[in-house]
N, C-alpha and C positions, 0 to 999 in steps of 0.2 A: 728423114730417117726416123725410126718408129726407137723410141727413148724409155716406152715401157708398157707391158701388155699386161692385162689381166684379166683371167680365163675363169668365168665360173666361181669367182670367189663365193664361200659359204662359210660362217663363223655363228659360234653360241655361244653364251654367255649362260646366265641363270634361264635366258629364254633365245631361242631365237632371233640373233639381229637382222640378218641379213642372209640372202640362199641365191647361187648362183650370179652374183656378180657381175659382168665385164665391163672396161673400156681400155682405152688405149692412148697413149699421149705420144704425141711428134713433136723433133726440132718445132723454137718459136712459137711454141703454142703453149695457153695456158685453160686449164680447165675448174673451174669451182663447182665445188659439194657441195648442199643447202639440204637444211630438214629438220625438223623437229629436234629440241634436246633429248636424247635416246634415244635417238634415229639410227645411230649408229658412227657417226659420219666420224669421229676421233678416232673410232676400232677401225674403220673400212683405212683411212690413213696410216696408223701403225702400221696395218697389216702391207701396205702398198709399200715404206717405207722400209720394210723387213725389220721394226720394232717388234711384229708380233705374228706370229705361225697362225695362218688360218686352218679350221677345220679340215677344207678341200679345196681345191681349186691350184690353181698357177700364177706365178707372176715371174713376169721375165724383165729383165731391164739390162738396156742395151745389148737386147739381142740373146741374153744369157739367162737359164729357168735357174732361180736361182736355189731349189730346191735340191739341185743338181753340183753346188757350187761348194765347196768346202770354207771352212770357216775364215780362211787363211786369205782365199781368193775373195770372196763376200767381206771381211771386213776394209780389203784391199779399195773394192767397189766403192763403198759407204763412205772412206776416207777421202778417195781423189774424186766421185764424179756426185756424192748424195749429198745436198745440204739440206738441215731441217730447221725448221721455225716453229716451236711447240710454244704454250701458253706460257710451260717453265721455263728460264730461261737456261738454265743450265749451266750458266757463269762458273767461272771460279774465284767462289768468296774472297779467298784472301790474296787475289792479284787486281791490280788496276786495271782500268778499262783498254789500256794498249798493249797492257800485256797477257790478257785474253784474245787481244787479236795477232799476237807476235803468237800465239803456239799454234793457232790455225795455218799462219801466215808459212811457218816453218816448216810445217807436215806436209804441207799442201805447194811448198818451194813456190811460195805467189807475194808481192808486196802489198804492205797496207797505203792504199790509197787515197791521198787526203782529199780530193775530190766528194769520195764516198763517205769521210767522213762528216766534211762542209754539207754534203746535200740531207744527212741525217740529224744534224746538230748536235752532233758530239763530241765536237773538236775542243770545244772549252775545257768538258768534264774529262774527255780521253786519261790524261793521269790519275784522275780521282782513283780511290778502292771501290769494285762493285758494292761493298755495302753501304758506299756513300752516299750513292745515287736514287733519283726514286724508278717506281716503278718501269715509267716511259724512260727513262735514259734507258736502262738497264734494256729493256725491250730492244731501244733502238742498237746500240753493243753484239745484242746478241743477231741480231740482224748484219750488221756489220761482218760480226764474223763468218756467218756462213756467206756474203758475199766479199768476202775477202778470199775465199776458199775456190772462188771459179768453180761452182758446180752445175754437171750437165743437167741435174732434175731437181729441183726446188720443191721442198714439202713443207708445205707451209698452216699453222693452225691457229685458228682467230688474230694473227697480225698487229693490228689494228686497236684492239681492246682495250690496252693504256693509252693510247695518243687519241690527242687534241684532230681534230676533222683535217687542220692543212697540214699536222704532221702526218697523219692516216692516208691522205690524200697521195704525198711525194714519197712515202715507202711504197704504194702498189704503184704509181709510176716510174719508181724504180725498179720496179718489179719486172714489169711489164717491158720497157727499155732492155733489164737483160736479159731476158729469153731473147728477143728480136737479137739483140747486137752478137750473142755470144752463143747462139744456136742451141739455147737451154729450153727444158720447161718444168711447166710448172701446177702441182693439184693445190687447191686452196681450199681449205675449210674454213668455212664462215657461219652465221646467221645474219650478215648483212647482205640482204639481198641486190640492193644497191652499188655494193660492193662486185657480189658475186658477177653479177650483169654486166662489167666492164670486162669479165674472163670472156675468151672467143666462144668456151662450151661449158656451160651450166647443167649441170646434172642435181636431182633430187632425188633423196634416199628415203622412201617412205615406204608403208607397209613388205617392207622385209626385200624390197625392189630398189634398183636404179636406173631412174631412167631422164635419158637426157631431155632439157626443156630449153633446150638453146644451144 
């Protein structure tokens, strides 16, 4: 089942990033961006993620142009089936780490699973207050919560960037484990290309173009 299409994407900034666009993501599958910094690759994600109106073009996900889609129904979308993984983590300051994931967990009518927590290492900290924590807890939290959320498309951006190589390691095998188990996917933005290379489909965003290299 085809999870999210994009037609022709084209956006501008102070200069041209990107013109004409596409790919496509299915159940199970996951796909990494790669490309220079100001390549584009964080705007071409907004924009996949309906953070941000592209100049032209389409994007449909699960089946729906979301152009097409009123605010009502799109925000409906974003809640039960979109989860996002951005640099920031987006916590809420003044709740502890289980109870950042009790208000996903509640929206989203899903339970928080200590499994997920044990395999992230943040079952000790889980009570702290997010500003207790350092950066990588915090990272790992917010990870948490969007897979506390069961969602069908995973948007995910540099991951990776506070954790240690065996924690970096067992969040994209986590990763990777739930597309397969749970019929989700997933776009990843990176500059590890190392990284990138273990996604099924590798694509690179360079001179104003994407184009796939794996």
């Amino acid at each position: 089942m085809n999870l999210l299409s994009a037609t022709n994407i084209s956006h501008t900034f102070e200069y041209e990033l990107f013109k004409d666009v596409s790919l496509e993501l299915d159940e199970k599958e996951s796909i990494a961006i790669i490309g220079i910094s100001g390549s584009g690759k964080s705007t071409l994600l907004h924009i996949l993620s309906t953070l941000l109106k592209a100049d032209s073009g389409d994007v449909s996900i699960l089946g729906k142009n979301i152009a097409s889609l009123s605010k009502k129904i799109l925000a409906k979308i974003k809640r039960d089936s979109m989860g996002l993984v951005f640099q920031s983590h987006y916590l809420f300051k003044g709740f502890s780490a289980y109870e950042n994931l009790e208000v996903a967990a509640i929206l989203s009518h899903q339970k928080i699973e200590e499994e997920l927590l044990n395999r992230l290492g943040i079952s000790e900290c889980i009570n702290q207050k997010v500003t207790e924590l350092s950066g990588g807890q915090q990272q790992r939290v917010s990870i948490a919560r969007v897979l506390t959320k069961k969602p069908r498309l995973l948007f995910v951006d540099e991951p990776t960037g506070n954790l240690d190589k065996i924690t970096a390691d067992e969040v994209m095998n986590l990763f990777f484990e739930y597309c397969e188990s749970s019929n989700a996917g997933m776009i990843l933005v990176t500059h590890d290309e190392v990284l990138a290379y273990k996604c099924k489909k590798v694509y690179r965003l360079e001179n104003k173009k994407l184009v796939q290299v794996k």
